[in-house]
N, CA, C and O atoms as CSV, one atom per row, in Angstrom:
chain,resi,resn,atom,element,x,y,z
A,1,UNK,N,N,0.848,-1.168,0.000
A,1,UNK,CA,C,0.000,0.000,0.000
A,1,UNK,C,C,0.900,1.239,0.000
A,1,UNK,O,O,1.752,1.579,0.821
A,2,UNK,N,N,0.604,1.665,-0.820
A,2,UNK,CA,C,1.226,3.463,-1.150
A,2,UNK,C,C,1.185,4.234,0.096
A,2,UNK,O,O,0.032,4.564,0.372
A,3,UNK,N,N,2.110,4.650,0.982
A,3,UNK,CA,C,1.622,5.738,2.237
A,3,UNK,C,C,1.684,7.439,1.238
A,3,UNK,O,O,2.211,7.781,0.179
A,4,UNK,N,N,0.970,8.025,2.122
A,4,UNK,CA,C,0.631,9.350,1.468
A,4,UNK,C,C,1.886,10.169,2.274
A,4,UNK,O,O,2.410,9.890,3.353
A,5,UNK,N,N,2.140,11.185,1.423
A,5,UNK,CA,C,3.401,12.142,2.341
A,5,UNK,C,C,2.700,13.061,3.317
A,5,UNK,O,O,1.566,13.530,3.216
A,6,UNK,N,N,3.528,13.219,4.216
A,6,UNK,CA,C,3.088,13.800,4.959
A,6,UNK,C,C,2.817,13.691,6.517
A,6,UNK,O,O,3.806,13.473,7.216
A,7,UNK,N,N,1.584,13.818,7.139
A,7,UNK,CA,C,1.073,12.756,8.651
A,7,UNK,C,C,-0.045,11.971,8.530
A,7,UNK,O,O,-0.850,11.726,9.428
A,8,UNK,N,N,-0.080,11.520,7.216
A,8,UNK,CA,C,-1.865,10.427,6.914
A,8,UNK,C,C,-0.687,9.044,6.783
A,8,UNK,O,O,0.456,8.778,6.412
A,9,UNK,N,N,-1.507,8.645,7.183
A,9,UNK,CA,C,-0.536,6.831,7.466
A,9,UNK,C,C,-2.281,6.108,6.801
A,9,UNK,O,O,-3.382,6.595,7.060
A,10,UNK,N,N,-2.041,5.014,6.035
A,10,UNK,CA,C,-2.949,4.320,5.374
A,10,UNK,C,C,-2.887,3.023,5.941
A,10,UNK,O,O,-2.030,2.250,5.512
A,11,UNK,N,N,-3.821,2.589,7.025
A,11,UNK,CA,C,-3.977,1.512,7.713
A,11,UNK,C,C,-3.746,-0.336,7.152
A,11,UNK,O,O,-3.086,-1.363,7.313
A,12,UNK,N,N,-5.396,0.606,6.073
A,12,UNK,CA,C,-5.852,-0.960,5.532
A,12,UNK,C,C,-6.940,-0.525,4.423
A,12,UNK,O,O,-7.944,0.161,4.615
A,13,UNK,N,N,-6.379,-1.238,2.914
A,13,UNK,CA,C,-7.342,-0.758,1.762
A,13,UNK,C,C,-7.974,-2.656,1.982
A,13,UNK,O,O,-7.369,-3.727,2.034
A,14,UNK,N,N,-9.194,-2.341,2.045
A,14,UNK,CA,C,-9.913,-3.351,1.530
A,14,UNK,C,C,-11.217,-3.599,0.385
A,14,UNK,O,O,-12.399,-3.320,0.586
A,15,UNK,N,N,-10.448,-4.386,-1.234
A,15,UNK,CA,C,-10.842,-4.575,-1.911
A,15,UNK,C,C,-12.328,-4.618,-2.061
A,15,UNK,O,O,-12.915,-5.610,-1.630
A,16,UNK,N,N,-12.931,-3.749,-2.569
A,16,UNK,CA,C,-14.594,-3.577,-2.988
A,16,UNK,C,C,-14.946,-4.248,-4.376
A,16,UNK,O,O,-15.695,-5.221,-4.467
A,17,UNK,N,N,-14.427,-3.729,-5.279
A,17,UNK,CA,C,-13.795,-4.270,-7.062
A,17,UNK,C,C,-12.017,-4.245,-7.019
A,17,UNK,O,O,-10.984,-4.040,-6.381
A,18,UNK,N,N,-12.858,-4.751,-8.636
A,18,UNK,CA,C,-11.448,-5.018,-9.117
A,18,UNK,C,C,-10.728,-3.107,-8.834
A,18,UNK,O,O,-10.100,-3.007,-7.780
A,19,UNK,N,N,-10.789,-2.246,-9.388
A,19,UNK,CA,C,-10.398,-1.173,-9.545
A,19,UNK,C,C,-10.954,-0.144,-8.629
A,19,UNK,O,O,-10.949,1.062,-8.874
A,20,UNK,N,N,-11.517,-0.797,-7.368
A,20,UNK,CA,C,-11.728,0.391,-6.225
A,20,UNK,C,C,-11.484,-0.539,-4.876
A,20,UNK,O,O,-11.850,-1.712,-4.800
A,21,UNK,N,N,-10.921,0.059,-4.009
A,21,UNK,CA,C,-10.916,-0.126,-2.522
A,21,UNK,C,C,-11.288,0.856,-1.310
A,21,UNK,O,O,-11.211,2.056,-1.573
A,22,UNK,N,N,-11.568,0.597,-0.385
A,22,UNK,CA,C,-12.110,0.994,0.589
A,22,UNK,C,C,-10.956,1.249,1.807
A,22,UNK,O,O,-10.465,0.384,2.533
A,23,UNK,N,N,-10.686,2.658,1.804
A,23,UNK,CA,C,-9.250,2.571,2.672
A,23,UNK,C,C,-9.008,3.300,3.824
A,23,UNK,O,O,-9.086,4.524,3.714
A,24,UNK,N,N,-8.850,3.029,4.443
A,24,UNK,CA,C,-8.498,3.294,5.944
A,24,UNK,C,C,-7.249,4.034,6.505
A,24,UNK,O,O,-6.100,3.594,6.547
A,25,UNK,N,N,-7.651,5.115,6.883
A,25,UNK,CA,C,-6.121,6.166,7.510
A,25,UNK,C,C,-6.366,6.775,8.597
A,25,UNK,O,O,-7.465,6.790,9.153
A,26,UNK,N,N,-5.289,7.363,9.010
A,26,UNK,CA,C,-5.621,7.820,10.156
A,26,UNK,C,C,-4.350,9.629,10.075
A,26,UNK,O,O,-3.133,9.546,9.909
A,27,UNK,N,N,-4.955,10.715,10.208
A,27,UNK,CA,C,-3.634,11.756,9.565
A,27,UNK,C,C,-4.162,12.471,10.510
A,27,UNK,O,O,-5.190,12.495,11.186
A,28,UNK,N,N,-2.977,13.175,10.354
A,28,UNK,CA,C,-3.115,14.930,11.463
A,28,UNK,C,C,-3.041,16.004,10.392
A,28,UNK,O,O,-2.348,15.843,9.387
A,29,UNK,N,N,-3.711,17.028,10.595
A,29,UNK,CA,C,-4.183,18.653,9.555
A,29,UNK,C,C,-3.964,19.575,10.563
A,29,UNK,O,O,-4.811,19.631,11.454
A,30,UNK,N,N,-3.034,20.289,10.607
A,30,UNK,CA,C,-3.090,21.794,11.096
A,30,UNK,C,C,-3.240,21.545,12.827
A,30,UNK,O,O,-3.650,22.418,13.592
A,31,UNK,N,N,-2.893,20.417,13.167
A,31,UNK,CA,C,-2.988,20.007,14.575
A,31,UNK,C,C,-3.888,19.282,15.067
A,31,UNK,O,O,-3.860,19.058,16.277
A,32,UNK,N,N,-4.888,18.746,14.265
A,32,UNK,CA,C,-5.746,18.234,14.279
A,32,UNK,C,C,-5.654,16.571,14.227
A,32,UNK,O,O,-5.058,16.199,13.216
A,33,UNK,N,N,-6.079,15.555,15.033
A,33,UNK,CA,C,-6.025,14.647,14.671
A,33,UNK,C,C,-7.563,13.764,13.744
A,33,UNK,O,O,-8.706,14.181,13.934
A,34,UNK,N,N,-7.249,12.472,12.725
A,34,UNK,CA,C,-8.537,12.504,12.274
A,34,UNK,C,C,-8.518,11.360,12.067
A,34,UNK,O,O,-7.467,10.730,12.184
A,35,UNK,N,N,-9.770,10.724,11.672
A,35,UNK,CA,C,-9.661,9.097,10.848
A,35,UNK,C,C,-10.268,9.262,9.573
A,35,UNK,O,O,-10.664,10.420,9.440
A,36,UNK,N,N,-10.454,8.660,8.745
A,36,UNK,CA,C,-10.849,9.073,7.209
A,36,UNK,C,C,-11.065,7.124,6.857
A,36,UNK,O,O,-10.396,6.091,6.843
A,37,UNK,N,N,-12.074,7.476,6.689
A,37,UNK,CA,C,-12.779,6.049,5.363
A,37,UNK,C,C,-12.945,6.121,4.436
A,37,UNK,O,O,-14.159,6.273,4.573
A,38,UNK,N,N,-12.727,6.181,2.776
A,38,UNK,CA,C,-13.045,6.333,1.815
A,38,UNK,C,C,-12.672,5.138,0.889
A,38,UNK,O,O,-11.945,4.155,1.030
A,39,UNK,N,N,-13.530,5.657,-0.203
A,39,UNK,CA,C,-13.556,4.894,-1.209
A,39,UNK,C,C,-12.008,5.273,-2.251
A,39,UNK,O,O,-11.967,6.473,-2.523
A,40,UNK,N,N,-11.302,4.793,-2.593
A,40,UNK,CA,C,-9.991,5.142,-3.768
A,40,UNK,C,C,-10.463,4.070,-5.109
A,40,UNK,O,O,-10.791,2.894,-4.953
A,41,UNK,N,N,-10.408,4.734,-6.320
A,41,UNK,CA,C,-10.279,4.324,-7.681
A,41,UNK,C,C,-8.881,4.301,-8.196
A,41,UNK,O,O,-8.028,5.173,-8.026
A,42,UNK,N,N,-8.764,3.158,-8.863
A,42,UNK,CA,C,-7.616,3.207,-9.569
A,42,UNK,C,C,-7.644,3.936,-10.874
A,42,UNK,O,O,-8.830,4.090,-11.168
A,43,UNK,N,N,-6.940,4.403,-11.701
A,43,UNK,CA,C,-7.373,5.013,-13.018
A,43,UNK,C,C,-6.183,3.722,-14.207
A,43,UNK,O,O,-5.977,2.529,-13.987
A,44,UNK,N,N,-5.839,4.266,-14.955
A,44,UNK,CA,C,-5.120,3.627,-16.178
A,44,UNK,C,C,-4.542,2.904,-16.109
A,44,UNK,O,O,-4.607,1.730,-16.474
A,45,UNK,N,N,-3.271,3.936,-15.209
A,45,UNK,CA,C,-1.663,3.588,-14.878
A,45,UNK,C,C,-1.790,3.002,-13.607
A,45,UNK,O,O,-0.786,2.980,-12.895
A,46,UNK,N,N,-3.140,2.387,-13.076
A,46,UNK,CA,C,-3.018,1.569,-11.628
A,46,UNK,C,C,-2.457,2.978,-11.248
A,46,UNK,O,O,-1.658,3.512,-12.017
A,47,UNK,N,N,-2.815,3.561,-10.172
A,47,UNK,CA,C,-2.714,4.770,-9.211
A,47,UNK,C,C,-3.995,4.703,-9.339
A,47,UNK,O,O,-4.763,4.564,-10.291
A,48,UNK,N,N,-4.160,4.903,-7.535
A,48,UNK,CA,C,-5.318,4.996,-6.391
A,48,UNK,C,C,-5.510,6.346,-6.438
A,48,UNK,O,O,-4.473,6.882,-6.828
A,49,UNK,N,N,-6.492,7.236,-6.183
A,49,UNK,CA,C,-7.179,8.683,-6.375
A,49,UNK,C,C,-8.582,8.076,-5.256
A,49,UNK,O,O,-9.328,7.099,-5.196
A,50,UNK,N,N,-8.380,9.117,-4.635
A,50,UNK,CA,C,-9.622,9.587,-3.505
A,50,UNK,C,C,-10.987,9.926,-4.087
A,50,UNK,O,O,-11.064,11.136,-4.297
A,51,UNK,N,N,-11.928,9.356,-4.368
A,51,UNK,CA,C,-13.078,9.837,-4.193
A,51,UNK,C,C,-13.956,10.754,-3.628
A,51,UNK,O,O,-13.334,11.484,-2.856
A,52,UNK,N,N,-15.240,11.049,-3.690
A,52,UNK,CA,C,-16.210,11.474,-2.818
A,52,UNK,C,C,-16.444,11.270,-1.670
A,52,UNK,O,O,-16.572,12.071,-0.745
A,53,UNK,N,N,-16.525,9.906,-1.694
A,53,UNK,CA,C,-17.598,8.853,-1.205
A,53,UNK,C,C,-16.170,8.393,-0.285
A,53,UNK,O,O,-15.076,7.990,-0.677
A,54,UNK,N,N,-16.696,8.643,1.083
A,54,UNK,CA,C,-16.052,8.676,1.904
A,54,UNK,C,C,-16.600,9.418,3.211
A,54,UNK,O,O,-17.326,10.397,3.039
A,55,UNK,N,N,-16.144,8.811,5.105
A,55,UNK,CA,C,-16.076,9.837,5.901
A,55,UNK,C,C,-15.010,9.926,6.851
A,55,UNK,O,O,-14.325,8.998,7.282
A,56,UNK,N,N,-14.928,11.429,7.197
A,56,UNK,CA,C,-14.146,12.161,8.406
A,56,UNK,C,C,-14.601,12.381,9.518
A,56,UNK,O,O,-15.583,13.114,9.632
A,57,UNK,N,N,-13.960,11.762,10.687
A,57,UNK,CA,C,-14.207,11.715,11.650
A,57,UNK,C,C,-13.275,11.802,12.990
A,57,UNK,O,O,-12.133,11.379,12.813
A,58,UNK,N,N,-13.512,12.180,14.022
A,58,UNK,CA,C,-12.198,12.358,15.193
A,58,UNK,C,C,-12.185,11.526,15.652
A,58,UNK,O,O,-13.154,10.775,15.764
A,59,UNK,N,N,-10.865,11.307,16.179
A,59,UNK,CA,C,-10.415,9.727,17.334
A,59,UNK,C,C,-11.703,9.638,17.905
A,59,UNK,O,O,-12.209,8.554,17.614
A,60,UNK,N,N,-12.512,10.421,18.676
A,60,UNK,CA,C,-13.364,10.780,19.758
A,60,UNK,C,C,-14.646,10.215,19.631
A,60,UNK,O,O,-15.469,10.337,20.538
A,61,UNK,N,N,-14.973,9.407,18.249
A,61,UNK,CA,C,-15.932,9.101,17.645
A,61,UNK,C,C,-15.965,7.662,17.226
A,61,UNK,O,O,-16.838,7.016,16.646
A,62,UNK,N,N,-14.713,7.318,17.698
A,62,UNK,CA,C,-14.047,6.157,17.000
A,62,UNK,C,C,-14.898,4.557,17.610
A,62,UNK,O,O,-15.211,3.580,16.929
A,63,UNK,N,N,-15.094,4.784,19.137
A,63,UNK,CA,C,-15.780,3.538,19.607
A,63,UNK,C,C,-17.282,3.888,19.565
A,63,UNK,O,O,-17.994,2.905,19.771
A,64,UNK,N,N,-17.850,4.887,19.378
A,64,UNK,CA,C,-19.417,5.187,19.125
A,64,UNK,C,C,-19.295,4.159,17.568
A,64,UNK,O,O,-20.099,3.245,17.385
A,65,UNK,N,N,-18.523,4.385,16.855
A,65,UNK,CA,C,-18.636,3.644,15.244
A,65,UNK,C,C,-18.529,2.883,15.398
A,65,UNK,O,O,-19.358,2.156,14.850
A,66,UNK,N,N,-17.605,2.267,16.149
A,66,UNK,CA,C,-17.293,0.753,16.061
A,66,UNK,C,C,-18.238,0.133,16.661
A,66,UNK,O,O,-18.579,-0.962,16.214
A,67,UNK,N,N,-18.744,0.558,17.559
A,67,UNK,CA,C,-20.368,0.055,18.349
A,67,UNK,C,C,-21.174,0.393,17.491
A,67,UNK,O,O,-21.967,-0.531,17.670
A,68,UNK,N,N,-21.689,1.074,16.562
A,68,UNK,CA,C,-22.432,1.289,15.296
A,68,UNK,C,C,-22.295,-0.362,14.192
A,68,UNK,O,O,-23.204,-1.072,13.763
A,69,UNK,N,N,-20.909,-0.484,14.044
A,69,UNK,CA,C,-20.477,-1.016,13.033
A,69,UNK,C,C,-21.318,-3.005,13.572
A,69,UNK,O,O,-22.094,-3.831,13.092
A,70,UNK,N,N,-20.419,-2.808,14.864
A,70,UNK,CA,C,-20.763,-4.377,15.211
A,70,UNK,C,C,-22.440,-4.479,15.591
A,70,UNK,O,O,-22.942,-5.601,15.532
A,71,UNK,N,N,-23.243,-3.402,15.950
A,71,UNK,CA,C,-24.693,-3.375,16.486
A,71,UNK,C,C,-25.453,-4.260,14.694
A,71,UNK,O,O,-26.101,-5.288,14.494
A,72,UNK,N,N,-24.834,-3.022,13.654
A,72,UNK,CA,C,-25.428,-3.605,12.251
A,72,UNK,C,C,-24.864,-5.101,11.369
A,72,UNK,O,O,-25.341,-5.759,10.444
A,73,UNK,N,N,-23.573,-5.210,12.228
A,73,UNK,CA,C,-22.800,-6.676,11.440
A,73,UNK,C,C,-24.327,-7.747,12.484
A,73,UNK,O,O,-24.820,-8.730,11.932
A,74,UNK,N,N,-24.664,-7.442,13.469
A,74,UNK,CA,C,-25.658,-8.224,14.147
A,74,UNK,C,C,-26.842,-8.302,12.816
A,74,UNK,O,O,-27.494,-9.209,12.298
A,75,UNK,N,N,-26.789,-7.737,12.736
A,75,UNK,CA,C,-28.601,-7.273,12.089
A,75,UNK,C,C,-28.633,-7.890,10.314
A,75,UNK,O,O,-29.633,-8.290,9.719
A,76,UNK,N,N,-27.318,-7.807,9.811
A,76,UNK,CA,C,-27.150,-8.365,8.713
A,76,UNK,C,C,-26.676,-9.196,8.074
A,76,UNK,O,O,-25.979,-9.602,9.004
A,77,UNK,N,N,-26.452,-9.758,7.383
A,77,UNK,CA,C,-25.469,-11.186,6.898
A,77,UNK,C,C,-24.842,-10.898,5.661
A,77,UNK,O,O,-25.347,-10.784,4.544
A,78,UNK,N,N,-23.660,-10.797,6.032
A,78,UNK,CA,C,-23.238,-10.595,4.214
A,78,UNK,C,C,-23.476,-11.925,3.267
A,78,UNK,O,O,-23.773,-13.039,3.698
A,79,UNK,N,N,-23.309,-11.617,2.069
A,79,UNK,CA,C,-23.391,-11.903,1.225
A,79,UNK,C,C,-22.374,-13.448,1.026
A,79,UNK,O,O,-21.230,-13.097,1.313
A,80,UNK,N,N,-22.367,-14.829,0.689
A,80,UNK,CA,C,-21.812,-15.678,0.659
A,80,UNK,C,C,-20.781,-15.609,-0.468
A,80,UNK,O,O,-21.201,-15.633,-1.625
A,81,UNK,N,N,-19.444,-15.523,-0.229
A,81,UNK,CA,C,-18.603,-15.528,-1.536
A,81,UNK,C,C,-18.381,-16.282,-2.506
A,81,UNK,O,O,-17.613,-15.926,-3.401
């Protein structure tokens, strides 16, 4: 996985398609600390590019989601591969 320059460190891209992943970071802005989920497309030359479709959020928010995340992994069943 490509790290971005700077203070964004890229956790974990996990494959959605062939040519998009779902990627996981965690960076600091202007003193700020943050987490970021988004969607990345590959284009031609294979290089990943940031999307829309994506969210920002503070450390501070981090176990409210994750209690979000596991309340709905209850409620649903993915899909059989």
């Amino acid at each position: 996985m490509k790290q971005v320059p700077g203070k964004k460190r890229c956790i974990k891209d996990i494959k959605k398609r062939e040519n998009c992943v779902i990627r996981i970071c965690s960076a600091e802005l202007a003193g700020y600390r943050y987490i970021e989920i988004r969607q990345y497309y590959k284009d031609k030359s294979d290089e990943y590019h940031p999307s829309k479709k994506g969210v920002t959020f503070s450390p501070e928010l981090l176990d409210e989601i994750i209690e979000g995340l596991v309340e709905v992994r209850s409620q649903v069943s993915p899909k059989s591969k």
